[in-house]
Structure formats: C-alpha cells, structure tokens
N, C-alpha and C positions, 0 to 999 in steps of 0.2 A: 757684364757685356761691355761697359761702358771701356773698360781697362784693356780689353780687346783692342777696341777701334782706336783706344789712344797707342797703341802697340805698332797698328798695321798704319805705317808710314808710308806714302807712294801705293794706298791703295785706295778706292771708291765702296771697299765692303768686303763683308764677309758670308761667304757661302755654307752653310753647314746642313751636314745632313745626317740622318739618323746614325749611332755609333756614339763610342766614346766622346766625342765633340759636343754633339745636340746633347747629351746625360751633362754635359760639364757646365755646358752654358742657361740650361732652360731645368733640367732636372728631371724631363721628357724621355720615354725610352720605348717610342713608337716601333713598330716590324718594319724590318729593312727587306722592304719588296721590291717590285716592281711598279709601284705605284709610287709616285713622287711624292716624296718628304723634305721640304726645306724650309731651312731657317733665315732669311735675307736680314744682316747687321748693315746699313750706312753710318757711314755720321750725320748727326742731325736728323737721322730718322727716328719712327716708333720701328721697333723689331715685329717684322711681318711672318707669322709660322702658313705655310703654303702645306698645306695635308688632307688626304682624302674624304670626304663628307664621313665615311664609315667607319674611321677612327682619330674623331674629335676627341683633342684631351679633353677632361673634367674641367679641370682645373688650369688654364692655359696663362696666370700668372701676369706679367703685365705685356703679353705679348699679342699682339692683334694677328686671329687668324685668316688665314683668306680658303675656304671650303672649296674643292671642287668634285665632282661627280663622274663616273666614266660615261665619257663620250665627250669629257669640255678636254679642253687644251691646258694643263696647268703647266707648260713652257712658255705659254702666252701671258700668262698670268707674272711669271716669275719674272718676265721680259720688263712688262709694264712695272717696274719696280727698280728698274736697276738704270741707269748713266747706260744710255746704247754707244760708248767708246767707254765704260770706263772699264778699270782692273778689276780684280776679285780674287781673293783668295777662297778656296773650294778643301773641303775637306778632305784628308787624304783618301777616305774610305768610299769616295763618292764613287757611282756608278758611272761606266763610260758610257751608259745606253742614257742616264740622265741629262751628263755632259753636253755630248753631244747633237743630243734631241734641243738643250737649250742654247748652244752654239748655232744651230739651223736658225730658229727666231731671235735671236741678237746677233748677228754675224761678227758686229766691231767691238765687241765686248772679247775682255783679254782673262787670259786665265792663269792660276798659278798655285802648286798644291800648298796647303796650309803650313807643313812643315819648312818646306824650303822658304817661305816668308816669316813665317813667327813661329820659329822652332821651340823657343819657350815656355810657349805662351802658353801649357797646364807642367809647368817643369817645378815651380816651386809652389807648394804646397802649404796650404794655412794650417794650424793646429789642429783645426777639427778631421782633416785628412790625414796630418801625421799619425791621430789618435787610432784610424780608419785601418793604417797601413801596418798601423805596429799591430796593433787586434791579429791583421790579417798574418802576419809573420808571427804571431806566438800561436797562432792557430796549428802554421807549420811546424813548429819547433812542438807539440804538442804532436804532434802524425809522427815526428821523426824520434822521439821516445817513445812512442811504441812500436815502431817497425823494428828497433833493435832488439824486441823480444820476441820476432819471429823468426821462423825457423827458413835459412836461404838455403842452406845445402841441398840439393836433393828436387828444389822446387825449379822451375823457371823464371825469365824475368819477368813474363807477362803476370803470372801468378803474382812476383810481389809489386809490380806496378802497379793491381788491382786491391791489393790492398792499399798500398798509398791513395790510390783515387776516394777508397770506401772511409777512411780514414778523414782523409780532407772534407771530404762530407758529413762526417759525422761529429765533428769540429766547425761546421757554420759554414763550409764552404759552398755557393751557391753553384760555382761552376770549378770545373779542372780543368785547365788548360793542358795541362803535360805531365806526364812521370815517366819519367826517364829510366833505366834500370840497365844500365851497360857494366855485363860482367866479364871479365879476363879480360880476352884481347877487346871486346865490343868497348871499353871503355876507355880505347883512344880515338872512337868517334864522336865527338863534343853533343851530338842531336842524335845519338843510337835511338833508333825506335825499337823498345822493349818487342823481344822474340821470346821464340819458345829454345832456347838456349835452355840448357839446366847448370844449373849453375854448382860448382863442388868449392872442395875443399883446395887453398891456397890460390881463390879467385878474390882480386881486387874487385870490388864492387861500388859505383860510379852511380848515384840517389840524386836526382836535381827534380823538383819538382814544381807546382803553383796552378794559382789559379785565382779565381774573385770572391771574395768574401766581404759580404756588405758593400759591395761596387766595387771595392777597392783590393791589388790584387797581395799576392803571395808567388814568391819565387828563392829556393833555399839549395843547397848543394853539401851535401858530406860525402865523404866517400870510405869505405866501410869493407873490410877483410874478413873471410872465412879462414878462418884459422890463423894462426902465427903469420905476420907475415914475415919476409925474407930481406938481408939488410939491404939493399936494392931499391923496394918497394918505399922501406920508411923514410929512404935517402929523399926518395921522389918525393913522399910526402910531407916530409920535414920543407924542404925548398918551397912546397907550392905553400901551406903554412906562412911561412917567413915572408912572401911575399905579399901573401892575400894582409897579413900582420900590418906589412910595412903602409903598405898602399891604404887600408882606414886609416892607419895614423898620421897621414900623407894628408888626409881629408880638414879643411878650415875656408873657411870663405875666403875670395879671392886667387886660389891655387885654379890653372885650368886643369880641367877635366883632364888632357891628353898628361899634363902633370902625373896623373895617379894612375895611369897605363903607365906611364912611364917608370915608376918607383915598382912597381911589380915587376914589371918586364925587364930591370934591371937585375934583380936577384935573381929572377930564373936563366937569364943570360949566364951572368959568372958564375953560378954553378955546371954550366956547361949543355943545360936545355933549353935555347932560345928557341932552338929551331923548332921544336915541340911546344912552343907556345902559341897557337895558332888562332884565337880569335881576340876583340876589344878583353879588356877587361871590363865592362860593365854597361850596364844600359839603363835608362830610366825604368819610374815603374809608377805608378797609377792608377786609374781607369784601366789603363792595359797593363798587361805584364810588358810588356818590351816599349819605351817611348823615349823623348826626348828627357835628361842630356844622354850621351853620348861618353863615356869614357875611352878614345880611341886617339890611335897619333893621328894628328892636326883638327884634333877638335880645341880650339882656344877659348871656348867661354870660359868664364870664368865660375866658380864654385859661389852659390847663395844659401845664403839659413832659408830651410825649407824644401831643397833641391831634394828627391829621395833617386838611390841608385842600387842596382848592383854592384860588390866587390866580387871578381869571382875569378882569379887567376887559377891557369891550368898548365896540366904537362901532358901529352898524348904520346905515346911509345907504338908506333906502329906493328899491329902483331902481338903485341906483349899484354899492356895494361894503359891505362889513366885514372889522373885523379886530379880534383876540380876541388874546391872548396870556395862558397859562397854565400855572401851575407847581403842583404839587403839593407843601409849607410843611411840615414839622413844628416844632413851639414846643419850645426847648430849655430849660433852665435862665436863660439872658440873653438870648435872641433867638428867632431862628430860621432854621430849613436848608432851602434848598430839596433836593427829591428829581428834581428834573429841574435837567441843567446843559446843555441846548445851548443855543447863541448867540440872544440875544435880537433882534440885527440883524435886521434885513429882508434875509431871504435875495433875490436875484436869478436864476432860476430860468429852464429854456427848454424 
C-alpha cells in the first residue's frame, strides 16, 4: 500500500473498491453490490476498510475497519475521512451510484479514475505472480493440446467453445472469461462471439481463449485449419508468425510499449496487410485478463522486468478468414519469456 501512495503524486489518496484493486491491495474479495465497500489510502494515515456490518472480513490484516448497518449513511462515513477539497483517485470499477452518492456529502472533494493517474501501478509483477501467471498460461497451453484431438468438422463453434471452457476448468481454471471460436469468414472478426456456425472442411479456425486461474489470469491465441490449407491462407499465416516472432524478440527493458506494436505492424504492413491489421498488439494481463501496459501507437512507457503482456498480432480478410496468434511475454532482466509454449505451426486439424 505504502508503494501506492508513494506513486500517487498530486493526489490526497486512494479510493478502492471491491474488484481486482481491493484483491491487490488487502487480498479481500468482498461482493461487489450495492451496498458500499471501500477501501480509504492517505498518506500518513492507518488504511480505513468501510464495509457492511454483514460481511466483516475474518481476518482484516492490518487494516482498521469502520462497520456500518442499513439505515446509517456510510457516504458520511467515508466523508469523515477524506481532505473535503482534496483529490482521489477511485478505482476504475467503481459504482457511479457509489460515486456520486459520495460526491452529494463532499461536494469539494475531486475525483479521477485510477488508471488515468497510476496506470502502472499493478503492471509489474513480483515473482510470486509471474509464477501465478505462467501456472495460468500452461494451464492454457494444456486445453489447447487437447482441443486439437477433437473432432471440428461437422460440429459448431459453440460446441467447441464449450469444450474449451470445460477444459479450462478442468485444468484449475476458476473462472472463463472468453472462448472465442471464429470459423471461415467469422475469423476476421477479432471478438467473434462463438455461434452455432458448423464448421467444415478448408475453414480457417481462429481459438483465443482465458480466464483466472488462482487469481491470476490466462489468455492464448492459435489459429488452426480443417484440412489442407491453401497457399493463400499459409501466406497469411506465415506473415502474422513473423510478426508476432519479431515483436517478443522486440521485447527487453527500456524499449516502449508502442515500440513492439510497431515491429509487428511493420511486417504485416510490407507484406501488404496493414489494413487488415486492426487492433493494439497487446494488453497487460493479471488479476484481469485485459489491464495496464498497453502495447499501442503512442503508448511511450517504457518496457520493466516484471511487466507481463500479450503478444498477439493479427490479419482479418473480410468475408474470407483470420488468423491471430498470441502469447502471453513477460520482460526479464535481458529479454523476454513467453508464458505460453505450444507450437506456433499451423496446426492441421479434422
């Protein structure tokens, strides 16, 4: 906590409320209701936890809680605690019924989301997390040998989406965020939501999936052919390959972030598919699957040992096909590691 508030320069404290944040900071993983849960950081203060009489932690660590009960006011509460002009950063996930109920009783009190103030501030990762994240990515990499002894032809995508979910689960995964499963033309929509599509023979098939495992998440990309594919298809996949290739090897402390969009988005360019290259190259990944850094042009932070990301450069052919390929990077001391290790090839699948 303490490393927070030496972070948040130009502000009088930090707001946090149930979500990735409060699990980061307290290790608390209260229900995000409508009943108010917060966490008040000052400098120079004890860390005040503000939460319902009816769901007191056990164990509330060295944090002093303040109880309240339906029918008290715990905006009044939260008031009595804060600088009435000063700043605060609020977590991104905050309620605007919370906000604003505590805006009513501090009027001069200023506000401003967590990310836009300390965007890094869960971006690099200590070893007990890398440990956390790699687990969770060989978890994936464990769902995605054995989806390629299932049978696609013939099935839809929702059919093997739900294998991928039962998979991830059965691999330690606590939650599933997403399985993607865009086949033929559905896979030059980057977020296809898995239909009942059936899928055949000489469909490009577009596999991105994750989720939380031990807190901490999972997020992986291959993209996988029924049958032979056509020299067309390999061209396209060779390119995104080469890219996604270039762009970890791109990866070393120091290099910005928009740096290694930029080494990707280079090779798919002069091969002649920029315009098909339509979103960041990569996002953080943590507590959430999607978080701070950012691999995008005019992201300038700069690259730290410990930072964990997506690589995941893509080609989308409208009408046609796509295909995606992504790893999930952490930055080491010299380089960097990926946290997914299956075969980059173009799997041939039936």
């Amino acid at each position: 906590m303490s490393r927070a508030l030496d972070q948040a320069a130009g502000l009088d404290g930090l707001l946090i409320t149930p979500g990735p944040d409060l699990a980061y900071f307290t290790g608390q993983r209260p229900p995000i209701t409508e009943r108010l849960t917060l966490l008040v950081l000052r400098p120079g203060h004890q860390p005040h936890l503000i939460v319902p009489a009816l769901e007191l932690p056990h164990d509330p660590g060295e944090l002093t809680l303040i109880a309240w009960e339906d029918g008290d006011d715990p905006y009044a509460l939260v008031a009595d605690l804060l600088d009435p002009r000063g700043r605060y950063a609020v977590s991104d996930s905050a309620w605007a019924l919370h906000l604003l109920a505590l805006q009513q009783v501090a009027p001069q009190t200023r506000y401003t989301s967590m990310t836009a103030t300390l965007p890094m501030l869960r971006a690099v990762k200590d070893a007990d997390e890398v440990a956390l994240l790699a687990a969770a990515g060989a978890a994936a990499d464990a769902t995605y040998e054995q989806i390629l002894g299932v049978r696609f032809a013939g099935r839809t995508e929702r059919a093997i989406a739900d294998d991928l979910a039962r998979l991830l689960r059965e691999h330690g995964h606590s939650q599933v965020d997403f399985t993607i499963v865009a086949s033929g033309p559905n896979g030059a929509d980057p977020h296809h939501e898995a239909g009942d599509r059936v899928i055949g023979e000489g469909d490009m098939v577009v596999l991105d999936f994750g989720g939380l495992k031990d807190g901490y998440g999972s997020d992986t990309t291959r993209t996988v052919h029924v049958g032979e594919p056509s020299a067309v298809e390999r061209e396209v996949f060779d390119v995104v390959r080469a890219a996604q290739q270039a762009a970890f090897e791109a990866v070393r402390p120091g290099v910005a972030c928009q740096d290694i969009d930029r080494v990707a988005r280079r090779i798919i360019e002069d091969a002649g598919y920029g315009e098909f290259f339509i979103h960041r190259t990569g996002h953080g990944i943590g507590l959430t699957t999607h978080e701070p850094p950012y691999l995008v042009r005019g992201e300038e932070q700069p690259l730290v040992p410990g930072m964990c990301f997506s690589i995941e450069p893509g080609i989308y052919l409208p009408g046609r096909f796509g295909v995606r390929i992504e790893d999930i990077v952490t930055v080491t001391s010299s380089g960097g590691r990926r946290l997914n290790d299956t075969d980059h090839e173009l799997a041939v699948i039936w």
